[in-house]
C-alpha positions as CSV (number, residue, x, y, z in Angstrom):
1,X,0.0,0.0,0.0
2,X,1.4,3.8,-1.2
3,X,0.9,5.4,2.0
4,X,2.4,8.7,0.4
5,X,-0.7,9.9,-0.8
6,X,-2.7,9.7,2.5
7,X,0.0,11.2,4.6
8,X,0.5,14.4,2.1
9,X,-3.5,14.7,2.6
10,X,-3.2,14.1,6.5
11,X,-0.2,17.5,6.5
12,X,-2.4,19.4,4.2
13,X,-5.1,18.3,6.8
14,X,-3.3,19.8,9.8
15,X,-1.6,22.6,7.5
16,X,1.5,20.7,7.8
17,X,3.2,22.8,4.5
18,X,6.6,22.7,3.2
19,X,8.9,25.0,4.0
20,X,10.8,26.5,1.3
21,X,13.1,28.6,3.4
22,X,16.8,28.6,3.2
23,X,18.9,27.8,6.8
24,X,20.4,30.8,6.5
25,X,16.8,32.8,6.7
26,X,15.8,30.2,9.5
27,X,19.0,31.0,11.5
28,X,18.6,35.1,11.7
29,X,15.0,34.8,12.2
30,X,16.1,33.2,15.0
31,X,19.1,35.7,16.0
32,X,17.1,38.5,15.2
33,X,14.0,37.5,18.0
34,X,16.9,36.7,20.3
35,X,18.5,39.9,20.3
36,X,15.1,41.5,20.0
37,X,14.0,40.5,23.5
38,X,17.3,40.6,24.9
39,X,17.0,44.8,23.8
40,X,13.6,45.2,24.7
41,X,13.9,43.9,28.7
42,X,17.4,45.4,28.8
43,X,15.7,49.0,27.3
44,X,12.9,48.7,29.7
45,X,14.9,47.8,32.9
46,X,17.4,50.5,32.4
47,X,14.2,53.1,31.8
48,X,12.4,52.0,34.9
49,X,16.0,51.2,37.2
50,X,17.4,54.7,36.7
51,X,14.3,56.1,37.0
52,X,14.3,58.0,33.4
53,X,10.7,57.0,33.7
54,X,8.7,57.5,37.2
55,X,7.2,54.2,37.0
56,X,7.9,51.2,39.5
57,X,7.0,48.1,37.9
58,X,8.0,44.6,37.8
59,X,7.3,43.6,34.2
60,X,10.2,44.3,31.8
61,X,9.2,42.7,28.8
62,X,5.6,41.8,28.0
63,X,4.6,37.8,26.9
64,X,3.0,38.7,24.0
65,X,6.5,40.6,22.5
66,X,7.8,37.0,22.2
67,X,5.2,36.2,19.5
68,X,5.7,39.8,18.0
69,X,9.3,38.7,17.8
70,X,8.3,35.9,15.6
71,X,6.3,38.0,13.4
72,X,8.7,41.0,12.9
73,X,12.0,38.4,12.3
74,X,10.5,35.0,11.1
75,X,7.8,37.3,8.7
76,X,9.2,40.5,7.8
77,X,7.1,40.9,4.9
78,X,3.9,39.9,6.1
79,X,0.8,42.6,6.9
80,X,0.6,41.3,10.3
81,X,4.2,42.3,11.1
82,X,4.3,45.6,9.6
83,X,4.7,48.7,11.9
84,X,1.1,49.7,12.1
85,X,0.1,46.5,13.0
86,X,2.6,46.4,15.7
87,X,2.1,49.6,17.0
88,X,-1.1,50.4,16.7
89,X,-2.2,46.3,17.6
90,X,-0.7,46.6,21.1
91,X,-1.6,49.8,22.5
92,X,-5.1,49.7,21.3
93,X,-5.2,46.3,22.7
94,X,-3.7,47.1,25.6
95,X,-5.9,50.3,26.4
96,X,-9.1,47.7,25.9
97,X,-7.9,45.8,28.7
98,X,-7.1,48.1,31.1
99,X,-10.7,49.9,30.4
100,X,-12.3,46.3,30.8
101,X,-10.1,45.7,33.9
102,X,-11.2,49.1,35.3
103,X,-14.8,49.8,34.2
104,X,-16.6,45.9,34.3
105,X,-17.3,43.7,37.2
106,X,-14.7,40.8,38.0
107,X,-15.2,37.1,35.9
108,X,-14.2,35.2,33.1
109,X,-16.8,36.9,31.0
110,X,-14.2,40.1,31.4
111,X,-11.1,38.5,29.9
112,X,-12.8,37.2,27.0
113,X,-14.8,40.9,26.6
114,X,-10.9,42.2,26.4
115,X,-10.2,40.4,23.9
116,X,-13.2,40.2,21.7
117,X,-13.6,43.8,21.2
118,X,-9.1,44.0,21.0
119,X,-9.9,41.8,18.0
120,X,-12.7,43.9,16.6
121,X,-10.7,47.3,17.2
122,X,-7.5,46.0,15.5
123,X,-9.6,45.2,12.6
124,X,-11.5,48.1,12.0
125,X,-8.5,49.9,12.2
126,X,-6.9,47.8,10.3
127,X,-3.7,47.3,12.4
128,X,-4.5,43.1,13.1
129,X,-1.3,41.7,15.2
130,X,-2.6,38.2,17.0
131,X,-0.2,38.9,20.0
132,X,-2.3,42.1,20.1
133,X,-4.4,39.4,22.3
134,X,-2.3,38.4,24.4
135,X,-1.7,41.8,25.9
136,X,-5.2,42.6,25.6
137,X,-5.5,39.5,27.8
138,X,-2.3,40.5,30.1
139,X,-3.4,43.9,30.7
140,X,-6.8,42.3,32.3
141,X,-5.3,39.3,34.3
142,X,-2.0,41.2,35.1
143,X,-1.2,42.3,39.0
144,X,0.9,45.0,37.9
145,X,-1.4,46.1,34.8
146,X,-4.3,46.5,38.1
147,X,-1.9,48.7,40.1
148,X,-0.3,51.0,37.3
149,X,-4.1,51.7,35.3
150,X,-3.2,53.5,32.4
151,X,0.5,53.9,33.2
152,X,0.6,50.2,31.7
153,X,0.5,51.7,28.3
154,X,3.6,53.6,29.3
155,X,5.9,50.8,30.8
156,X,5.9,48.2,29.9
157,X,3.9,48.4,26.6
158,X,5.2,51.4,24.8
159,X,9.0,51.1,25.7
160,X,8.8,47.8,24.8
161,X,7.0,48.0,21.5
162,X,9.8,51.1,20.3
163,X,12.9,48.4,21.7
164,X,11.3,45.9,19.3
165,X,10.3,48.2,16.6
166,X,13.8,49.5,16.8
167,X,16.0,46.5,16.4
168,X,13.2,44.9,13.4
169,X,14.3,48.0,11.6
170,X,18.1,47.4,12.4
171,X,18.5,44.0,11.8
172,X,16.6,43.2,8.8
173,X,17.4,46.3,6.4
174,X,21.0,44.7,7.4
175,X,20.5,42.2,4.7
176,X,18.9,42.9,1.4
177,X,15.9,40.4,1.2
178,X,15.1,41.2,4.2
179,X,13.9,44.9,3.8
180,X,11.6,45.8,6.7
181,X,8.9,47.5,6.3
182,X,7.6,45.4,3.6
183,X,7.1,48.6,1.2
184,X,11.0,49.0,1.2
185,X,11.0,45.4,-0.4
186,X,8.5,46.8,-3.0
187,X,10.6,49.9,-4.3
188,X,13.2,48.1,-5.4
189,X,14.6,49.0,-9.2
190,X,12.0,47.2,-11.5
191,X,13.8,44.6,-13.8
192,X,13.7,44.8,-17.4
193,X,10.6,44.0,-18.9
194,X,11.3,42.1,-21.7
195,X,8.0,41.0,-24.8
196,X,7.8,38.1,-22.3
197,X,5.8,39.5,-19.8
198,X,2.9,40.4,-22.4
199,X,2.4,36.4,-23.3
200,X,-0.1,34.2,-22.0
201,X,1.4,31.8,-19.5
202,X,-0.7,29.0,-17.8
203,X,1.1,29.4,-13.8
204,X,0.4,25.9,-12.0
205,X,0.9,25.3,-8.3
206,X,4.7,24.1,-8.7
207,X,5.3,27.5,-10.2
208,X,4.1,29.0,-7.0
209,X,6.2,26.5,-5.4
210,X,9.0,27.6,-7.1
211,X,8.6,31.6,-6.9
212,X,8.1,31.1,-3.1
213,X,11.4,29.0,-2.5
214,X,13.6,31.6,-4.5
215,X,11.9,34.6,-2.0
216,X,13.5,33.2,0.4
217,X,11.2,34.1,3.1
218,X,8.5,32.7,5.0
219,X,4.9,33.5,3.1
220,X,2.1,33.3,5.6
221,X,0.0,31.6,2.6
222,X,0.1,28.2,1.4
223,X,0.7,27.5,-2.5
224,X,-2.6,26.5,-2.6
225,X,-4.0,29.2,-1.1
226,X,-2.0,31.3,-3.9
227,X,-3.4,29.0,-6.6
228,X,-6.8,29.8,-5.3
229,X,-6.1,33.2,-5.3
230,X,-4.8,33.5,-8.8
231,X,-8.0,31.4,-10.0
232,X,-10.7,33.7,-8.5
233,X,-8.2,36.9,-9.7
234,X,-8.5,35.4,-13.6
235,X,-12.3,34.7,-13.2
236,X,-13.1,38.5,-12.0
237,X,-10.7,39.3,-14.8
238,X,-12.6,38.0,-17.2
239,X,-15.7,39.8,-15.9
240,X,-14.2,42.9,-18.5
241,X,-11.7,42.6,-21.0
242,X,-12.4,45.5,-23.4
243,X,-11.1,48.7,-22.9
244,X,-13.2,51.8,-21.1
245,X,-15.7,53.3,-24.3
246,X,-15.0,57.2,-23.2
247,X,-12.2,58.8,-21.2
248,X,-13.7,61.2,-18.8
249,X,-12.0,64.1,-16.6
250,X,-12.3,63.3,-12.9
251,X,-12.3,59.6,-13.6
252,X,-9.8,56.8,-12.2
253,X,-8.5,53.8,-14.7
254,X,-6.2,51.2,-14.3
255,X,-4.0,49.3,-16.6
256,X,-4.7,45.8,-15.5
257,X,-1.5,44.8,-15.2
258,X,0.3,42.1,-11.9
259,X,2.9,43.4,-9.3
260,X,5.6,46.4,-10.1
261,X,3.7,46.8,-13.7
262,X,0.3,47.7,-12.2
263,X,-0.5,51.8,-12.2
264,X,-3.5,53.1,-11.9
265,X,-4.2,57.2,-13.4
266,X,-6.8,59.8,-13.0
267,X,-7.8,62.5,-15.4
268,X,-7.0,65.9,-14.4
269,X,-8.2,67.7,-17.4
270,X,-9.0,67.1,-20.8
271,X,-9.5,69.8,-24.0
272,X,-12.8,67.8,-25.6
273,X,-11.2,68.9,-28.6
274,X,-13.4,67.3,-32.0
275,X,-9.7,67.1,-33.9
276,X,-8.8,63.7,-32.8
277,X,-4.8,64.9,-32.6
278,X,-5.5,67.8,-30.4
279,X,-7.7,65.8,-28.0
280,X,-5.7,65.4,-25.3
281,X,-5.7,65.0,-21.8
282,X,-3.5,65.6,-18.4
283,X,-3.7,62.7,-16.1
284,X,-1.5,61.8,-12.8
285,X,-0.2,58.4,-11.8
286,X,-2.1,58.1,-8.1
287,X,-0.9,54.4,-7.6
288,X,1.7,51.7,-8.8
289,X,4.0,52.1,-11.1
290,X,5.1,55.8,-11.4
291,X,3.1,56.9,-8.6
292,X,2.6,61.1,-8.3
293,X,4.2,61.5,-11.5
294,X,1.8,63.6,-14.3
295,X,1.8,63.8,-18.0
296,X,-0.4,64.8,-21.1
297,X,-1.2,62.0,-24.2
298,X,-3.8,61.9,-26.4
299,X,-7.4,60.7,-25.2
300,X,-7.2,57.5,-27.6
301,X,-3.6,56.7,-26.3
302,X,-5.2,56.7,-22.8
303,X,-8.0,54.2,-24.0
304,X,-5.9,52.1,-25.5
305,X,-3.0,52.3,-22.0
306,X,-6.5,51.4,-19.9
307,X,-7.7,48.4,-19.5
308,X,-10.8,49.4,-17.1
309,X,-11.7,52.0,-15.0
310,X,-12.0,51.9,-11.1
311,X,-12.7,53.6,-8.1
312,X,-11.0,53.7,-4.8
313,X,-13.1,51.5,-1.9
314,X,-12.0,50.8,1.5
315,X,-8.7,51.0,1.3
316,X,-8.7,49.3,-2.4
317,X,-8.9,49.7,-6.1
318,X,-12.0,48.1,-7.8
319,X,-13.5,47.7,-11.2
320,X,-16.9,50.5,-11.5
């Protein structure tokens, strides 16, 4: 009996994926959430011990910083790690359950409240960092978090989070694939686009597999999950394929095109000029490729660069 099949179900089961990372990006994760602790209780004990801030407290470093450490070192790139996320994850958290700890009745119902609503903040504004839970959860249970009130923001929370923050931006814009924050990563000269990247090319899930290993970092997605992705992406694609019938002043249209290619422009002004070659029209570069810059074409070279046009909706870019 081939027991291969059922045991790469049973991992795919439990989300037991491959991991394409090299030792070498395995080993500084690891040195990099090392020394990230090792700053952040040494920052905080020498704030609190030499009394640079009036605070007497007997947390240095907070639990939930260790799993912030794996974030910011193991995942550099990922949203969850980014500085908002950190930042803003933590102290909002962290506010919620002191208010919780302060304002509600003892019980277990008060921990969980914590939490719940830490989880509904963070999304809504949009800074989502699961150990933002954990301190959510500390700053309710903690003895010292009960005595300090809203101090706890101060010390620990706040000198801990810049300490981390601090040595994530150190240590990983040491090496180049590692550029922290992620949009560093993305500013990166564009390589040459060669008649290539205008074919038709079928990607398959061991192409995923492939572009993942030579990142060489750890993707908080599973191949499949990209696959997926890229199947429900060409389906809405296909939704539209023609290009926008009039050009209009005020108006926001994209080019359609993947990654460091994508741009999308909006229409300053226009002449409505009758003569074809004098019809032309000023439009700015307000995302993607070439963002902020400005120029003037004609209104048919426009249609023709446009593939769509869209609108800006929470936070994205979507087809009107």
């Amino acid at each position: 009996m081939n027991l291969k099949y059922p045991l790469d179900e049973f991992a795919r089961l439990i989300g037991l994926e491959r991991n394409t990372t090299s030792h070498r990006e395995k080993l500084l994760s690891a040195l990099g959430a090392a020394i990230a602790i090792t700053c952040v209780a040494w920052a905080t004990y020498f704030a609190v011990a030499f009394r640079f801030i009036d605070i007497q407290t007997s947390y240095f470093v907070v639990a939930s910083m260790g799993a912030s450490a794996v974030l910011l070192f193991a995942v550099p790139h990922g949203a969850l790690s980014q500085p908002w996320a950190l930042i803003g994850g933590h102290t909002v958290s962290a506010a919620i359950g002191i208010a919780c700890q302060h304002w509600l009745p003892g019980g277990f119902a008060v921990a969980g409240l914590a939490v719940g609503l830490a989880v509904g903040a963070m999304y809504y504004l949009r800074c989502i960092h699961p150990p933002g839970g954990a301190t959510a959860l500390t700053s309710v249970i903690g003895a010292d978090a009960e005595a300090l009130g809203y101090q706890f923001l101060l010390v620990p929370i706040l000198v801990n989070l810049l300490s981390i923050l601090f040595v994530a931006l150190l240590f990983n814009n040491l090496f180049h694939w590692r550029r922290y924050p992620a949009h560093l990563a993305h500013r990166r000269a564009t390589p040459e686009v060669t008649d290539a990247v205008d074919r038709e090319h079928e990607l398959t899930h061991e192409d995923f597999a492939a572009a993942m290993q030579e990142l060489d970092s750890y993707v908080d997605v599973t191949a499949e999950g990209l696959a997926d992705l890229l199947e429900l992406a060409k389906r809405h694609a296909e939704k539209n394929t023609v290009h926008p019938e009039k050009i209009v002043a005020g108006k926001f249209y994209s080019n359609g095109k993947l990654g460091k290619l994508w741009s999308v422009c909006q229409v300053l002004d226009d002449s409505s000029e009758e003569d074809v070659g004098r019809d032309l029209v000023i439009y700015k570069t307000v995302a993607g490729a070439g963002a902020n810059d400005t120029g003037l074409c004609s209104r048919g070279e426009l249609r023709s660069w446009a593939r769509f046009e869209v609108e800006p909706r929470n936070g994205h870019w979507v087809k009107v």
